[in-house]
N, C-alpha and C positions, 0 to 999 in steps of 0.2 A: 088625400092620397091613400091608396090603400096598400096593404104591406102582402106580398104572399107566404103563403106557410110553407117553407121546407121543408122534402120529405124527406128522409133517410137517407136515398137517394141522391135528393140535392145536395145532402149539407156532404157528403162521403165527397162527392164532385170538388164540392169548394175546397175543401181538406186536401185534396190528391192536388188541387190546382195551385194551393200553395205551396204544398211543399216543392212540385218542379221548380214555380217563381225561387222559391228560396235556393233551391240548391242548384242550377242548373243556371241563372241569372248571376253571372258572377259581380256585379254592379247595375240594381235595379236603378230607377231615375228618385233618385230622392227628393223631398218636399222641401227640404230646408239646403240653401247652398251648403255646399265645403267649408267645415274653417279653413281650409286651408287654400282656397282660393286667391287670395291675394297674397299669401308666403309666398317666396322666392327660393327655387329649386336650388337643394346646395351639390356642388359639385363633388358626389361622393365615388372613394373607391371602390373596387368590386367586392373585398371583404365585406366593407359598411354598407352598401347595398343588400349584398345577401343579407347582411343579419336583422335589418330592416325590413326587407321581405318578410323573413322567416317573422317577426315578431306583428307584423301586421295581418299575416296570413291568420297566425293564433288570434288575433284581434277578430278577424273577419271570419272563423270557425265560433266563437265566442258568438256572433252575432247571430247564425245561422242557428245555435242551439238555443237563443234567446228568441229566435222567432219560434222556434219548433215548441219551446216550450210552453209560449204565452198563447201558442193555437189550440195546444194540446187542453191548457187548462181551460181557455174559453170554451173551447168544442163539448165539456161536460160542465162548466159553472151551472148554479144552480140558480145563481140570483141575474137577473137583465144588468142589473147595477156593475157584478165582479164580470160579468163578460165582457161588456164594453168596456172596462177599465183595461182588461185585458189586451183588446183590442187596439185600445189609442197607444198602449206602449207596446206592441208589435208594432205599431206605423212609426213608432218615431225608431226604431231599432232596425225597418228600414232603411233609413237615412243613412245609417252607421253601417250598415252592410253596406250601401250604397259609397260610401265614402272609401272604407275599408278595400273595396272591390276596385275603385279608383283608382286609387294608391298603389296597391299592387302594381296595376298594368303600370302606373310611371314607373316605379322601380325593376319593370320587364321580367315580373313573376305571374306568379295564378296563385287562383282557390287552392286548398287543403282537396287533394283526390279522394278523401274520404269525409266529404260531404254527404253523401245519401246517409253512411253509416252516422256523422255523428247527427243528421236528423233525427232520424228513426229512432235514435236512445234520448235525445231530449224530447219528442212529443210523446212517448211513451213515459216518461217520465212527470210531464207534464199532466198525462191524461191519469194518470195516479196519483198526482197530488190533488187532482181535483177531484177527484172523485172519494179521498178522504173527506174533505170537508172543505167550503170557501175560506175559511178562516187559516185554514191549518196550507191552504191552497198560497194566500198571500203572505204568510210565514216561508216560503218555499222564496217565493220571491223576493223577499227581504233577505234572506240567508245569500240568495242568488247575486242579487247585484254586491251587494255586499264582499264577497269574494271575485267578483269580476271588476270593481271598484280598486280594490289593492292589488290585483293584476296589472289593472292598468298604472296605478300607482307607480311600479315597479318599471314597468314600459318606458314611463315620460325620463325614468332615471338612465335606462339602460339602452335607448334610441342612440344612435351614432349622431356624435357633438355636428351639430349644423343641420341634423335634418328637422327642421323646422314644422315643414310641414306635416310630416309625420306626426310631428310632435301635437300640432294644434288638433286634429284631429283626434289624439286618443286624450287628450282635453277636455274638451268638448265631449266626445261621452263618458269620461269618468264625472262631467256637473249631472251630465243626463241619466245613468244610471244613481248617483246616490238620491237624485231628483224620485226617481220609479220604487225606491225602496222608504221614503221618506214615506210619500203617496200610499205605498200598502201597509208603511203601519197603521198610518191613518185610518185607514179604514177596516182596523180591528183587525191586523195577523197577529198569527199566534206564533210564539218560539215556537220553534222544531226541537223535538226532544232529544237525548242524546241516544245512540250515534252520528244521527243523519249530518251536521254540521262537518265533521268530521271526514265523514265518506265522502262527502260531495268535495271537499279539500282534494282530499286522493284522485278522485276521478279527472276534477282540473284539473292536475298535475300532467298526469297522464297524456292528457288529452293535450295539455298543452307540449310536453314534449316532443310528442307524434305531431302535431301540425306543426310546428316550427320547420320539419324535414319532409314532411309527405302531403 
């Protein structure tokens, strides 16, 4: 089989084409069922709905800037090896959009309205770690899941008593994300120097505030 060579041209196309998928697909079709498919919906108030919402939505913002990021660093990787690594955990981050995106509509919300924006700041972010260095690239990412890791952490505590489903759900990508950061030390990240750990703290914060409400 023969492979064709992308020009500039092509690969800008594929780049533009994911980002719509990401951000404009508020639940893509994911490869791997739901956990939360065979949970049993609890019957929640409107308070406990909403704040379910609002923490899934951050969930599902969380996942769109973990797509934007892992495209951004593939789109400049240096090695075939760190792009397709990049790659297979953009597809399973899928899933989790895909799940996240789910979820919402049960509990009669939507996406973060400021999807395009937190795109555009995660593959730009992306596409500067990687063009630091692949090392210093997957250092980014281990930092990354790493703090979306104890996010979620925080989530499974703070989910309204009975929502199950929810719960199984940010589960399930909290094994999946410290899974992607295990994976990148593997394969030689390098700490992030100080301040970056730090800032990136702040920034989720932020971010997470604002998608809980917007």
């Amino acid at each position: 089989m023969t492979h064709r060579t992308l020009s500039r041209l092509d690969r800008a196309l594929v780049e533009i084409e994911r980002a719509l998928e990401t951000v404009f697909v508020a639940a893509p079709v994911a490869a791997r069922a739901s956990p939360a498919t065979d949970v049993p919906e609890a019957d929640l108030d409107d308070d406990a709905r909403r704040h379910a919402a609002g923490l899934m939505r951050v969930n599902h913002v969380g996942e769109v800037c973990a797509q934007a990021l892992y495209f951004g660093q593939a789109a400049v990787a240096r090695e075939p090896a760190m792009r397709e690594q990049m790659l297979d955990a953009a597809a399973e981050e899928t899933d989790h959009l895909g799940w996240c995106g789910e979820r919402l509509e049960e509990l009669g919300s939507r996406p973060s309205l400021l999807n395009p924006l937190w795109y555009a700041g995660a593959y730009a972010i992306g596409v500067g770690a990687g063009l630091i260095g692949d090392r210093l690239s997957l250092g980014f990412v281990v930092e990354t899941e790493r703090q979306v890791e104890a996010h979620l952490g925080e989530h499974l505590q703070t989910l309204p008593a009975g929502d199950e489903r929810s719960r199984a759900i940010v589960r399930r990508m909290k094994d999946d994300e410290a899974r992607h950061a295990d994976e990148a030390l593997a394969a030689g990240a390098r700490s992030l120097p100080a301040p970056l750990p730090s800032l990136m703290r702040v920034a989720s914060n932020v971010m997470k505030a604002v998608a809980y409400r917007i």
